[in-house]
PyMOL Python script that loads the backbone (N, CA, C, O; Angstrom):
from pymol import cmd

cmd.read_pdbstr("""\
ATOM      1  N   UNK A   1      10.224  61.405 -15.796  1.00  0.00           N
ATOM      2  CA  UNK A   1      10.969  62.656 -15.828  1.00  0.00           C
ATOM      3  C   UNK A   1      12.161  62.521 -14.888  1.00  0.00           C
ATOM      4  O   UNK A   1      11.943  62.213 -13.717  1.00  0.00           O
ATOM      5  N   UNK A   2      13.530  62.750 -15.358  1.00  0.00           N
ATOM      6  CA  UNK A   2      14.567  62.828 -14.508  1.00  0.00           C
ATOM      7  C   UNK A   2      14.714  63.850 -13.390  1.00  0.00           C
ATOM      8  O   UNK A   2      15.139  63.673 -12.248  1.00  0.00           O
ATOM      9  N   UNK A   3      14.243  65.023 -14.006  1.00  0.00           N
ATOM     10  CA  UNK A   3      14.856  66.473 -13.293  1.00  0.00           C
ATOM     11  C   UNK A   3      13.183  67.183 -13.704  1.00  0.00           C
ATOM     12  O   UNK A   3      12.278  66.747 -14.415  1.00  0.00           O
ATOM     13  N   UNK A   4      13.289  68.163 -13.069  1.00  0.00           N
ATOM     14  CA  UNK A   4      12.499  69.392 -12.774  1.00  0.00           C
ATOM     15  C   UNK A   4      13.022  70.623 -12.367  1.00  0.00           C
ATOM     16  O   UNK A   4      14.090  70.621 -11.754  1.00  0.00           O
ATOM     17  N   UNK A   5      12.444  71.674 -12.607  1.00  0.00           N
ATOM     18  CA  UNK A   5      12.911  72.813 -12.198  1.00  0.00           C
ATOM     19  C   UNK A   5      12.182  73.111 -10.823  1.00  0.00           C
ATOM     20  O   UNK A   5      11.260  72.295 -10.854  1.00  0.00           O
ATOM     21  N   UNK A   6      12.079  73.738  -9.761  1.00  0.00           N
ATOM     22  CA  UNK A   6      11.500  74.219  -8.595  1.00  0.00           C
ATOM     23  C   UNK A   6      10.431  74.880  -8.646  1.00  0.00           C
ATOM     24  O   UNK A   6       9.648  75.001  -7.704  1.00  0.00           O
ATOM     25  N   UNK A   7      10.305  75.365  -9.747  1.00  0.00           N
ATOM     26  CA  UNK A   7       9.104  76.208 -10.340  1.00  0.00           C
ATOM     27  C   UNK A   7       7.958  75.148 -10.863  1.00  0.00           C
ATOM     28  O   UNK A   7       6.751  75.371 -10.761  1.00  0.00           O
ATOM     29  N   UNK A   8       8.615  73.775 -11.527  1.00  0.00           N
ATOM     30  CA  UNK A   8       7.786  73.218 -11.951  1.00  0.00           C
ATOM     31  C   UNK A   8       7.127  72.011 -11.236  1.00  0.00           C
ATOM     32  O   UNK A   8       6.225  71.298 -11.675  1.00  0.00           O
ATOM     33  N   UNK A   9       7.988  71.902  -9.626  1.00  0.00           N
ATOM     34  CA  UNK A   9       7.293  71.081  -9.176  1.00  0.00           C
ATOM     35  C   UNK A   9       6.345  71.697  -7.843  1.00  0.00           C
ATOM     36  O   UNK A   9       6.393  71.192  -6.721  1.00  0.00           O
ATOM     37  N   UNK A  10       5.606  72.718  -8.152  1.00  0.00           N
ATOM     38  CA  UNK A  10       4.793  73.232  -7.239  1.00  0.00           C
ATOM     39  C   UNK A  10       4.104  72.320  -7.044  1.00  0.00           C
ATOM     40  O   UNK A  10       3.473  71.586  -7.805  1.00  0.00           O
ATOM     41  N   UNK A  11       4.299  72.381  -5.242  1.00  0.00           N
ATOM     42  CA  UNK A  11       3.469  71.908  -4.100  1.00  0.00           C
ATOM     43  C   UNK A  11       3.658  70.406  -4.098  1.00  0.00           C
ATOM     44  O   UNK A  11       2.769  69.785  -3.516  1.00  0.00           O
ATOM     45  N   UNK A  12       4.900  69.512  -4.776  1.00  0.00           N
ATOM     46  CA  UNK A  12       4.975  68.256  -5.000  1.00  0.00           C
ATOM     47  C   UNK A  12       6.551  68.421  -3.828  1.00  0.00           C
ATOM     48  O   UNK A  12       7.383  69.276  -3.524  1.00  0.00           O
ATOM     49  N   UNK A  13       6.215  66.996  -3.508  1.00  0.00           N
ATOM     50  CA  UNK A  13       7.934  66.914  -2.421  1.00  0.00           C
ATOM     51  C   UNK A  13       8.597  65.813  -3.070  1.00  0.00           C
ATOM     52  O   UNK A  13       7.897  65.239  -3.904  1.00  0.00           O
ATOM     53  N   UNK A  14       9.879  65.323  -2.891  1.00  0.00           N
ATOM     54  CA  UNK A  14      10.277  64.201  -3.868  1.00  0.00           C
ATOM     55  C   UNK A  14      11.660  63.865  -2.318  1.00  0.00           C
ATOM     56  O   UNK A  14      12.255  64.733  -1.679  1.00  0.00           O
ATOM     57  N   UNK A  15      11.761  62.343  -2.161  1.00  0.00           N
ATOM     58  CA  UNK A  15      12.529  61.889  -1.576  1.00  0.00           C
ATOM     59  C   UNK A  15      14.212  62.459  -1.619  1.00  0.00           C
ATOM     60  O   UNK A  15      14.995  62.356  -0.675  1.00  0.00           O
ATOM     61  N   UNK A  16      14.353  62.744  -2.239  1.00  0.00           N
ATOM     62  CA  UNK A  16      15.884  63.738  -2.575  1.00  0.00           C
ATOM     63  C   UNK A  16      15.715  64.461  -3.830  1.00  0.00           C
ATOM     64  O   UNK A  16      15.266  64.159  -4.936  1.00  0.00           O
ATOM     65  N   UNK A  17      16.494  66.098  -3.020  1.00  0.00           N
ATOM     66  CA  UNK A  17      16.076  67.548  -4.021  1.00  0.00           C
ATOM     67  C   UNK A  17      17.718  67.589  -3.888  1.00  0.00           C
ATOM     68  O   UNK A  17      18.351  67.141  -2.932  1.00  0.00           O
ATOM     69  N   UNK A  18      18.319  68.286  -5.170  1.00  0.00           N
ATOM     70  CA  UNK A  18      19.818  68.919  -5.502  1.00  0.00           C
ATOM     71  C   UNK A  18      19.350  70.282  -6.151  1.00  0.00           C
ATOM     72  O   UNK A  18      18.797  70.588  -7.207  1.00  0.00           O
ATOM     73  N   UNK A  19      19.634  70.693  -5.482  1.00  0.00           N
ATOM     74  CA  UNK A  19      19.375  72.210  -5.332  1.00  0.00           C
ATOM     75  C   UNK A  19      20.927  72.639  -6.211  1.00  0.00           C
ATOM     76  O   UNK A  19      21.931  72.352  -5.560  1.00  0.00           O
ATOM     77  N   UNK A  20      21.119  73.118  -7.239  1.00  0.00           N
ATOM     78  CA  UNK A  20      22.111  73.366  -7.727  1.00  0.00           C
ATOM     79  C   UNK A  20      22.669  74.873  -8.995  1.00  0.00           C
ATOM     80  O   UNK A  20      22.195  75.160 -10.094  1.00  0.00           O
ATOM     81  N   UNK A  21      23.598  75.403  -8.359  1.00  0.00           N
ATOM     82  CA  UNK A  21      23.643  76.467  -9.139  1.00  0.00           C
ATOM     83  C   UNK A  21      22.986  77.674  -8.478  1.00  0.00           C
ATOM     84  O   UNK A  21      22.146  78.385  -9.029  1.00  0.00           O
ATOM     85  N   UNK A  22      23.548  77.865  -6.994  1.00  0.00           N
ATOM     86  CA  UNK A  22      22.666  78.775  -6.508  1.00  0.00           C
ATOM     87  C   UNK A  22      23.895  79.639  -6.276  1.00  0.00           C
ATOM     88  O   UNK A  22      24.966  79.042  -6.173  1.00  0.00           O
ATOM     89  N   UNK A  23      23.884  81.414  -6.146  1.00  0.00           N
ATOM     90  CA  UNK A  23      24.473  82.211  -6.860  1.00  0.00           C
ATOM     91  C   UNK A  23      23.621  83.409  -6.347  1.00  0.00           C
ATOM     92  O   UNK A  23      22.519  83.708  -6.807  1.00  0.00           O
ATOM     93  N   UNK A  24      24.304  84.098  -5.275  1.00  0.00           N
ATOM     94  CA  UNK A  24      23.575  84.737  -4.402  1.00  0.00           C
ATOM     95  C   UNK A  24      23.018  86.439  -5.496  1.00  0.00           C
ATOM     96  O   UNK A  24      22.013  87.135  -5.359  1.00  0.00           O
ATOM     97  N   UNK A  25      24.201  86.574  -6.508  1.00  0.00           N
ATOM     98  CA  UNK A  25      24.022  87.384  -7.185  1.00  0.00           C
ATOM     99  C   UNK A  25      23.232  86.945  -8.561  1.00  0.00           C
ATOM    100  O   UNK A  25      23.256  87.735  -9.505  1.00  0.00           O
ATOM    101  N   UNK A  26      22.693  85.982  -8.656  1.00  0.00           N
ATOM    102  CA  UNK A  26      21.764  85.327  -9.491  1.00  0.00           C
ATOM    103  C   UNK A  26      20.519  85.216  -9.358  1.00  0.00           C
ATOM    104  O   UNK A  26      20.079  84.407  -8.541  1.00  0.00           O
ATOM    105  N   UNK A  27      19.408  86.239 -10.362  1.00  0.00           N
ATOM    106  CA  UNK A  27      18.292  86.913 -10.004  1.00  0.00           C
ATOM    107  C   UNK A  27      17.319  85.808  -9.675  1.00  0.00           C
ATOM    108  O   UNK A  27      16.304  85.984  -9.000  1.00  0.00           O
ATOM    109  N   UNK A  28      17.738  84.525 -10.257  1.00  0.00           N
ATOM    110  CA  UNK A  28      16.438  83.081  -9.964  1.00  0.00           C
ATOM    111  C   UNK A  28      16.741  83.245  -8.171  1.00  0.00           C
ATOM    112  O   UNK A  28      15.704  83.030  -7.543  1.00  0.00           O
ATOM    113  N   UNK A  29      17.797  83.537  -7.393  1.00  0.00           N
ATOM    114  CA  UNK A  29      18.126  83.314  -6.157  1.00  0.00           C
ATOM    115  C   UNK A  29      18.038  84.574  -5.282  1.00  0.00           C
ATOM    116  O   UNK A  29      18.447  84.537  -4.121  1.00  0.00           O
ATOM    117  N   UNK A  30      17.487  85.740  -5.841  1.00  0.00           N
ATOM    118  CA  UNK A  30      17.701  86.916  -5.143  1.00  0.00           C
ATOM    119  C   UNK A  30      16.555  87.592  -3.706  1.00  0.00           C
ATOM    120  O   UNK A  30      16.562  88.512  -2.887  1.00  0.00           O
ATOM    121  N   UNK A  31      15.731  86.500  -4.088  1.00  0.00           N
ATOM    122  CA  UNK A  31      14.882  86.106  -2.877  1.00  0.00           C
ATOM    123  C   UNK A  31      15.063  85.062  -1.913  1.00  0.00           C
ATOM    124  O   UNK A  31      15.301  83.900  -2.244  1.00  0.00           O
ATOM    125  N   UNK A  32      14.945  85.494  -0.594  1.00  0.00           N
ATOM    126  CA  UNK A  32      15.140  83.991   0.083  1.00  0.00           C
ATOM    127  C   UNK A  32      14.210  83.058  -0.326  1.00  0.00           C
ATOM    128  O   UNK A  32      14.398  81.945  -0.816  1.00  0.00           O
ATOM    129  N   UNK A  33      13.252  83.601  -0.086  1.00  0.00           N
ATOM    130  CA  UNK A  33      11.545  82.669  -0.482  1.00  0.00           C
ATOM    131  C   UNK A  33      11.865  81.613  -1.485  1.00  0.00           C
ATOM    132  O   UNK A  33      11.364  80.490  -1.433  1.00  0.00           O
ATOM    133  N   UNK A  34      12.921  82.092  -2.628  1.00  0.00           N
ATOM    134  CA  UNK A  34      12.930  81.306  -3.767  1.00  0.00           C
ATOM    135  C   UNK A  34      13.620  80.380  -3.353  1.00  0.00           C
ATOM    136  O   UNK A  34      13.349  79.400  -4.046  1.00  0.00           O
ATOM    137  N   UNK A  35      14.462  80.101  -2.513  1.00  0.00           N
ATOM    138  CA  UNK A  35      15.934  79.053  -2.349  1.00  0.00           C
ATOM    139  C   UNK A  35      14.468  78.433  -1.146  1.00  0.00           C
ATOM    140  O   UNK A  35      13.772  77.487  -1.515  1.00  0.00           O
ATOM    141  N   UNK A  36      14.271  78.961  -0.105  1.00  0.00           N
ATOM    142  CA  UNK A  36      13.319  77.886   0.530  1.00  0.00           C
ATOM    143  C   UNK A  36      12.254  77.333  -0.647  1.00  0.00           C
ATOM    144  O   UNK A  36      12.320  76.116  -0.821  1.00  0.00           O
ATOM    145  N   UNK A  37      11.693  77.748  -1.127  1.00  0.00           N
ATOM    146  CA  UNK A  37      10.787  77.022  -1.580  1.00  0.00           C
ATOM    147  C   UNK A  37      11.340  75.195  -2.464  1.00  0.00           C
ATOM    148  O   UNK A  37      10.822  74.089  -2.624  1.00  0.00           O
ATOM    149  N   UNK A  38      12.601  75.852  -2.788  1.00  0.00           N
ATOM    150  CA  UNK A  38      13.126  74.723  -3.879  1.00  0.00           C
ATOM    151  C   UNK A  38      13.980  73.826  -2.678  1.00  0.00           C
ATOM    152  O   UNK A  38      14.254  72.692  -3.071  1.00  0.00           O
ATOM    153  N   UNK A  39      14.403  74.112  -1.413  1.00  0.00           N
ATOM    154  CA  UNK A  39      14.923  72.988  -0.724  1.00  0.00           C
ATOM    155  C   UNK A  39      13.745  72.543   0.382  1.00  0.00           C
ATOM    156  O   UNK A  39      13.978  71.693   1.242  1.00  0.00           O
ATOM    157  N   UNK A  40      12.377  73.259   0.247  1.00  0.00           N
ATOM    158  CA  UNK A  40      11.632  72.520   1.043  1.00  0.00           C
ATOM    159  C   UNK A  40      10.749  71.122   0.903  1.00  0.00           C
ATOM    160  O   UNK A  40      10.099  70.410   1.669  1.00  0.00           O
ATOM    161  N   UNK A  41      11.031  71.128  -0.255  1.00  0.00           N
ATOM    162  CA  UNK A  41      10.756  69.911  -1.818  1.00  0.00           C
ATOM    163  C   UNK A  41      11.085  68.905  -1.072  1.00  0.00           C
ATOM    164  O   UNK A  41      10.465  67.876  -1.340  1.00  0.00           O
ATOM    165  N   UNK A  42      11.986  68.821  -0.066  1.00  0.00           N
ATOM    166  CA  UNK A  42      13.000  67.248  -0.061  1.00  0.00           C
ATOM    167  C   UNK A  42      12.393  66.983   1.511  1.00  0.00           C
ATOM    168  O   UNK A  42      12.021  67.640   2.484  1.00  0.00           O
ATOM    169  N   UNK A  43      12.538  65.695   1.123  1.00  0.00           N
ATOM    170  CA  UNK A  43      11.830  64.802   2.485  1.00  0.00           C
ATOM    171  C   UNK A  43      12.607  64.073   3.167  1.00  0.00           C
ATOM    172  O   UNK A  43      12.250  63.685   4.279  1.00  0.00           O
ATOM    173  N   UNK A  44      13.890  63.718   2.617  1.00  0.00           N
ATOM    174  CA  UNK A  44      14.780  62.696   3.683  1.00  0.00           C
ATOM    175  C   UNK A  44      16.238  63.549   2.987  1.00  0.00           C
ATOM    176  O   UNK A  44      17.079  64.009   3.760  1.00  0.00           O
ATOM    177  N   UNK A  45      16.358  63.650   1.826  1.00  0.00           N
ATOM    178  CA  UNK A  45      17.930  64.167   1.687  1.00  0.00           C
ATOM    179  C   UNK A  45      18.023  65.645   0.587  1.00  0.00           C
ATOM    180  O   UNK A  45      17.558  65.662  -0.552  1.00  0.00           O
ATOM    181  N   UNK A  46      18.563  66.533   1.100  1.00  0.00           N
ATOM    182  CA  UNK A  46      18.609  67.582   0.446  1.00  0.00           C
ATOM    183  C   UNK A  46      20.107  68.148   0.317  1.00  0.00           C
ATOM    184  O   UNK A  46      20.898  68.262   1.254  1.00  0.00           O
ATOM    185  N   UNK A  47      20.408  68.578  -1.419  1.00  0.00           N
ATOM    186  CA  UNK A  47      22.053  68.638  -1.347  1.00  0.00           C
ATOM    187  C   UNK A  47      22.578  69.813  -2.531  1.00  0.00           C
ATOM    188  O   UNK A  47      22.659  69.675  -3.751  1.00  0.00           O
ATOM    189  N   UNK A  48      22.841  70.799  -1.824  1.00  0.00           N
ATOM    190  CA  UNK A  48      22.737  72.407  -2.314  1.00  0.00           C
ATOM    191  C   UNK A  48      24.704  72.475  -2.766  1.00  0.00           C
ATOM    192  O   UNK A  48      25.772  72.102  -2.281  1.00  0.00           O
ATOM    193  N   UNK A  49      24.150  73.258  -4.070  1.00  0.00           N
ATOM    194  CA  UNK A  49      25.717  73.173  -4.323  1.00  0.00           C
ATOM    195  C   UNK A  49      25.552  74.810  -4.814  1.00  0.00           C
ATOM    196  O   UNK A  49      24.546  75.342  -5.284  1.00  0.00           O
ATOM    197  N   UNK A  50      26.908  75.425  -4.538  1.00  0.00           N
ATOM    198  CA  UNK A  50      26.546  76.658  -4.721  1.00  0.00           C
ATOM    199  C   UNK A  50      27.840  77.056  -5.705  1.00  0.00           C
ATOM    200  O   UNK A  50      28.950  76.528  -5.765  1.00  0.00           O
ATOM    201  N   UNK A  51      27.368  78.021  -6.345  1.00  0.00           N
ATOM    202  CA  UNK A  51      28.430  78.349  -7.723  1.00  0.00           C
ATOM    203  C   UNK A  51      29.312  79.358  -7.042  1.00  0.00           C
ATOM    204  O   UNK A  51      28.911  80.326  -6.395  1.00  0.00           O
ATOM    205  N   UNK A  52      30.724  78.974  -7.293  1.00  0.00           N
ATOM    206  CA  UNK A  52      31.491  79.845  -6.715  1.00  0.00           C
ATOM    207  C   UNK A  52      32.012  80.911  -8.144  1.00  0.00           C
ATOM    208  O   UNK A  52      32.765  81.867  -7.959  1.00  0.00           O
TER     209      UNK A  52
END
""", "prot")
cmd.dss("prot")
cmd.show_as("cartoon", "prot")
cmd.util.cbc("prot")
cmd.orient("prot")
């Protein structure tokens, strides 16, 4: 599998997470809980790009 969604890799960590498409007015992001949960995934490199 190339990619995953954050949802689908519950409770798994992966050596580098791209956190992408985050969009403060975007209901997948309207919780903090949700943005930690998907950059706590990453173990050595984590790289958040945010939609302007």
């Amino acid at each position: 599998m190339l990619y995953r969604t954050y949802m689908k890799f519950n409770g798994c960590e992966s050596p580098i997470v791209f956190v992408i498409d985050v969009d403060k007015d975007d209901l997948r992001w309207s919780q903090n809980s949700e943005l930690y949960t998907a950059m706590s995934r990453a173990q050595s490199l984590l790289i958040v790009v945010n939609k302007k």
